[in-house]
C-alpha positions in Angstrom: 233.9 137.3 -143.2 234.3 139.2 -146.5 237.2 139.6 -148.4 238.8 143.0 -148.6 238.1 142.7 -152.9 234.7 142.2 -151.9 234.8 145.1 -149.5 236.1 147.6 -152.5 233.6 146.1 -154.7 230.5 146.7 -152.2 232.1 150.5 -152.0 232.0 150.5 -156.2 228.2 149.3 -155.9 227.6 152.2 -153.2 229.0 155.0 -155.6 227.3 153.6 -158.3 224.3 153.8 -157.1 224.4 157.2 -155.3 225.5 158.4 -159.2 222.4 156.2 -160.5 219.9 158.5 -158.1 222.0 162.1 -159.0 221.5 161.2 -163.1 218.3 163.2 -163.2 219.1 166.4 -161.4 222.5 166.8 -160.6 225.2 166.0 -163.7 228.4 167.3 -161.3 227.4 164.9 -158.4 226.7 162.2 -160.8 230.3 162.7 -162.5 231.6 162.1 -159.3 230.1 159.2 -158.2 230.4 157.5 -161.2 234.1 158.0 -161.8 234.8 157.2 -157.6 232.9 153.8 -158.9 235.6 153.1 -161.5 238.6 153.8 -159.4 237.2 151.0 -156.4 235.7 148.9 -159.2 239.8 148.8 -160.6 240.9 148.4 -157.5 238.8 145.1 -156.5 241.8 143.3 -158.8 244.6 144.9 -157.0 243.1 143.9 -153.7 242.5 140.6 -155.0 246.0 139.7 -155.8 247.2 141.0 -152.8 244.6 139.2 -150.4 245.4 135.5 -152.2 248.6 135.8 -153.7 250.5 132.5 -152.6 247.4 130.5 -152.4 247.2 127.3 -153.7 246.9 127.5 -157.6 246.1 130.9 -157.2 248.6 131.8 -160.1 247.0 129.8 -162.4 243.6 130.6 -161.6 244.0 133.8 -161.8 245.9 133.9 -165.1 242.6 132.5 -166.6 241.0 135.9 -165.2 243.3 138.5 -166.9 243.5 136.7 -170.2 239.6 136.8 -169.9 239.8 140.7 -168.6 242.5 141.6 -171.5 240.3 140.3 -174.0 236.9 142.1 -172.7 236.8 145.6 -174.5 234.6 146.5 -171.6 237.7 145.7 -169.0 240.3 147.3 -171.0 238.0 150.3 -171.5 237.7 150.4 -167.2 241.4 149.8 -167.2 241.9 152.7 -169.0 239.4 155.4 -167.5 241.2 154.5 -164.1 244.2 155.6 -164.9 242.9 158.3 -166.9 240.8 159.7 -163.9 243.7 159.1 -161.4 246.7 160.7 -163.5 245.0 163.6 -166.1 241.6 164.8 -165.4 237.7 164.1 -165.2 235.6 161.7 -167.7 233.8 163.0 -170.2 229.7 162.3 -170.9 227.0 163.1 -173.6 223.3 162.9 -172.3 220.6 162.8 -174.2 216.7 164.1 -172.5 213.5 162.9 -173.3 210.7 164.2 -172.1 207.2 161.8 -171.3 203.9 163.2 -171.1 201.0 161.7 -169.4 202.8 158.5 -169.8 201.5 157.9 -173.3 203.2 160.2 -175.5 207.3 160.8 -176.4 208.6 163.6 -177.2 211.9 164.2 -179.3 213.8 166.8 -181.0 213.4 167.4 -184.1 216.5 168.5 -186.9 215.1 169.9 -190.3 217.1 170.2 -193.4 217.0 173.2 -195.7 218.4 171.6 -198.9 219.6 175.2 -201.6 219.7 174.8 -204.7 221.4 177.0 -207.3 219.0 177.0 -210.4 215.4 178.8 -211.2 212.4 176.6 -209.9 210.8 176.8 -213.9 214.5 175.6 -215.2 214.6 172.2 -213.0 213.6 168.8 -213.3 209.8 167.5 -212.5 211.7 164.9 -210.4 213.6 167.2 -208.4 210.4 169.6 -208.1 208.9 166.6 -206.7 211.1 165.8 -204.4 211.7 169.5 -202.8 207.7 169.3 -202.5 208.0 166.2 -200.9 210.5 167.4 -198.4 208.6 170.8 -197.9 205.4 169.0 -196.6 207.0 166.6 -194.2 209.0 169.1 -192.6 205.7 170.6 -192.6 204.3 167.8 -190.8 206.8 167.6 -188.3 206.4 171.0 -187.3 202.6 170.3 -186.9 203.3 167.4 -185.3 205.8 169.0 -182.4 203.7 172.0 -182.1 200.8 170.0 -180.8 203.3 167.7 -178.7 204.1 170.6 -177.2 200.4 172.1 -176.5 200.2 168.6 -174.9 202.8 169.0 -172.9 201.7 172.3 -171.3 198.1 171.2 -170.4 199.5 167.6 -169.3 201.5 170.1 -166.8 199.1 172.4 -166.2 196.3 169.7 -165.2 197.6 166.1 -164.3 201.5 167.5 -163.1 202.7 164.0 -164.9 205.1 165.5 -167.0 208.8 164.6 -166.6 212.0 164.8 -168.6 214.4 161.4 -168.3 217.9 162.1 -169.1 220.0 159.4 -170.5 223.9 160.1 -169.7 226.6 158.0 -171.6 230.5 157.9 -171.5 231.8 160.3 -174.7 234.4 157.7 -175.9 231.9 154.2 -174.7 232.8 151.1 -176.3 229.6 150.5 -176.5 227.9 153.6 -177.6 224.4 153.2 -177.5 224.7 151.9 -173.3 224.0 154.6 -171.2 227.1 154.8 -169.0 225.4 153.7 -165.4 224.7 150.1 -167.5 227.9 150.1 -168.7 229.7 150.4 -165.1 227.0 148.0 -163.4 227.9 145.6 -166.3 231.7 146.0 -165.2 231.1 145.5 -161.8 229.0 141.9 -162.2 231.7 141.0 -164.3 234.1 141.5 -161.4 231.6 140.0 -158.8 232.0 136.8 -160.3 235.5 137.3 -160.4 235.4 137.5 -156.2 232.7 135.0 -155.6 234.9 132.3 -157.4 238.1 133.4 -155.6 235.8 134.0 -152.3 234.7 130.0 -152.6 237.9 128.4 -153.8 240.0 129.9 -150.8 237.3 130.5 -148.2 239.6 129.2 -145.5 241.4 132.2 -145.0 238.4 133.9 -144.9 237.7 132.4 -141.3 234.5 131.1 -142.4 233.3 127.0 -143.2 
């Protein structure tokens, strides 16, 4: 028989994963799922305590676990985006989209600078002549080099249908800011299933099963 912090935690999973299919065409239904993953993954503690509270050496064990979970930026962040979602509002998410062509060829986007200055061409420096030169031909060169991308990317659509964009979608205020955030919450929620497993083989009695 499963604990009930393992039930909550199996719902967590679920939601997770419905968001971790909706991340490439449907940002609202993604939002969603992902947030209703936070709120069951927070809750697997609450559910914890109140399922082995009074167990033998439960108090102690346990009190090993939060100093752990107070210490973990990750927990604390999870902690926080609970309450957040369940008292004030939504969470917030950046994505960034890349999009692959014929499987051998990335495309980006591409910012260019346009650098003013205030002086005659004839009264500046050979250095800084040089250097707006310099600049002129590789912004050049990128251009060149997305215009062709992008050539590529209409005949790889037009003739082999490979094309595809991959969207990448990250919590706005992450602790870790470069992991998109489905990683982040899936990191989260292994944390937490070693948390039940222990608690799950320490006090299996109750459980009904040998």
């Amino acid at each position: 028989m499963a604990s009930v912090a393992r039930q909550t935690l199996s719902a967590a999973q679920y939601f997770l994963n419905s968001a971790n299919a909706a991340a490439q065409t449907d940002l609202t239904i993604f939002s969603y799922n992902i947030q209703a993953a936070i709120v069951f993954g927070r809750s697997v503690t609450f559910h914890l305590q109140k399922e082995f509270t009074g167990q033998s050496e439960f108090n102690a064990w346990y009190g090993r676990w939060q100093t752990t979970m107070s210490n973990d930026p990750v927990c604390r962040y999870f902690v926080g985006k609970r309450n957040y979602v369940l008292k004030e509002g939504h969470v917030d998410f950046t994505r960034s989209t890349t999009v692959l062509i014929a499987a051998d060829l990335t495309m980006h986007g591409d910012v260019g600078t346009i650098v003013i200055r205030g002086s005659p061409w004839y009264r500046r420096p050979w250095r800084i002549l040089i250097e707006d030169l310099v600049r002129s031909l590789r912004q050049w060169l990128i251009q060149k080099q997305k215009q062709r991308a992008e050539t590529k990317l209409r005949r790889a659509t037009d003739s082999t249908g490979r094309t595809r964009a991959v969207t990448v979608i990250y919590f706005e205020d992450s602790p870790v800011p470069d992991e998109p955030a489905i990683d982040l919450v899936r990191q989260h929620l292994d944390f937490l299933e070693h948390l039940v497993g222990e608690a799950e083989a320490r006090w299996r009695s109750i459980l009904g099963t040998s």
